[in-house]
TORDO-61447 format. One record per residue (C-alpha): residue in three letters; x, y, z. Coordinates in steps of 0.2 Angstrom, whole numbers. Example, Ala and Ser with C-alpha at 12.3 -4.5 7.8 and 13.67 -1.06 7.14 Angstrom:
<atoms>
+------+-------+-------+-------+
: type :    c1 :    c2 :    c3 :
+------+-------+-------+-------+
:  ALA :    62 :   -22 :    39 :
:  SER :    68 :    -5 :    36 :
+------+-------+-------+-------+
</atoms>
This chain:
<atoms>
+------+-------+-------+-------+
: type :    c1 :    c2 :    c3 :
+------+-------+-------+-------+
:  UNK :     0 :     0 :     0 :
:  UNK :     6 :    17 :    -4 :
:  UNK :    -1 :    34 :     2 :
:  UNK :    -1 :    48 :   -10 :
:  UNK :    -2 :    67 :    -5 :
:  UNK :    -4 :    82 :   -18 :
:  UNK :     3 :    97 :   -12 :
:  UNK :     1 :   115 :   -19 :
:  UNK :    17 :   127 :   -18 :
:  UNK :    12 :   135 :    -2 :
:  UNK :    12 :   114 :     6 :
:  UNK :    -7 :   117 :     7 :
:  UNK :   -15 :    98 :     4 :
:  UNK :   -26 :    98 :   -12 :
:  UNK :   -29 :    79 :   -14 :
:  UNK :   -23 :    63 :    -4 :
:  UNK :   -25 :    45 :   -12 :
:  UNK :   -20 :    26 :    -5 :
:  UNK :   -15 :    16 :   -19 :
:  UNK :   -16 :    -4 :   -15 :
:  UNK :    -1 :   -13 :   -23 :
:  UNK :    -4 :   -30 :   -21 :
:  UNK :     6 :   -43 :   -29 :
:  UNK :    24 :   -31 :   -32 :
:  UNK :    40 :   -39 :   -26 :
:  UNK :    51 :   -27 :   -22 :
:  UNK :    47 :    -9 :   -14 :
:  UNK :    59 :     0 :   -30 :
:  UNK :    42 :    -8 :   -38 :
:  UNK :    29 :    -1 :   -25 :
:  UNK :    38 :    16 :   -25 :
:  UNK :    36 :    17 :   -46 :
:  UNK :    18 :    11 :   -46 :
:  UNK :    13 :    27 :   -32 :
:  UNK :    24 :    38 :   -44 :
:  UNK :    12 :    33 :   -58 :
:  UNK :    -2 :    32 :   -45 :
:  UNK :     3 :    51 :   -42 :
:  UNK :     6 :    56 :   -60 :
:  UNK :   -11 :    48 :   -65 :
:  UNK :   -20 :    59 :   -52 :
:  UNK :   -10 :    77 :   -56 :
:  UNK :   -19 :    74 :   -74 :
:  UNK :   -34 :    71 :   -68 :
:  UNK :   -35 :    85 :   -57 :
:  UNK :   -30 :    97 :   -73 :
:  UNK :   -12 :    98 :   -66 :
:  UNK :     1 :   109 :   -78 :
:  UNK :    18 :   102 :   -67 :
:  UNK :    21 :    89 :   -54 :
:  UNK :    37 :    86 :   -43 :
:  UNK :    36 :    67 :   -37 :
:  UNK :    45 :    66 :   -22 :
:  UNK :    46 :    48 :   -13 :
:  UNK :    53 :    43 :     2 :
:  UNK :    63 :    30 :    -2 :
:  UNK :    83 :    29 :    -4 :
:  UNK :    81 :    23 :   -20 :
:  UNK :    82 :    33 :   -35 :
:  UNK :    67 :    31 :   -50 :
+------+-------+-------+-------+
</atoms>
């Protein structure tokens, strides 16, 4: 499971989303399906630019 938060430039909370990712071996895995997860919902919500950030120590 991943938790997804959209933020606005001032850190104000405009949108927050768990993503279920079940069947994923690895959390590199889980941590690129919540960046698509993310990137999915920026479009939806009519987003012009989106900066992913993650919390884990590896780089996607």
């Amino acid at each position: 499971m991943a938790g997804l938060i959209v933020r606005d430039e001032d850190g104000e909370i405009l949108a927050s989303k768990t993503a279920i990712c079940s069947d994923i071996a690895t959390l590199f895995t889980v941590e690129a399906h919540a960046g698509l997860q993310v990137a999915r919902l920026g479009i939806l919500m009519g987003l012009n630019k989106l900066e992913i950030m993650g919390d884990s120590k590896t780089v996607i």
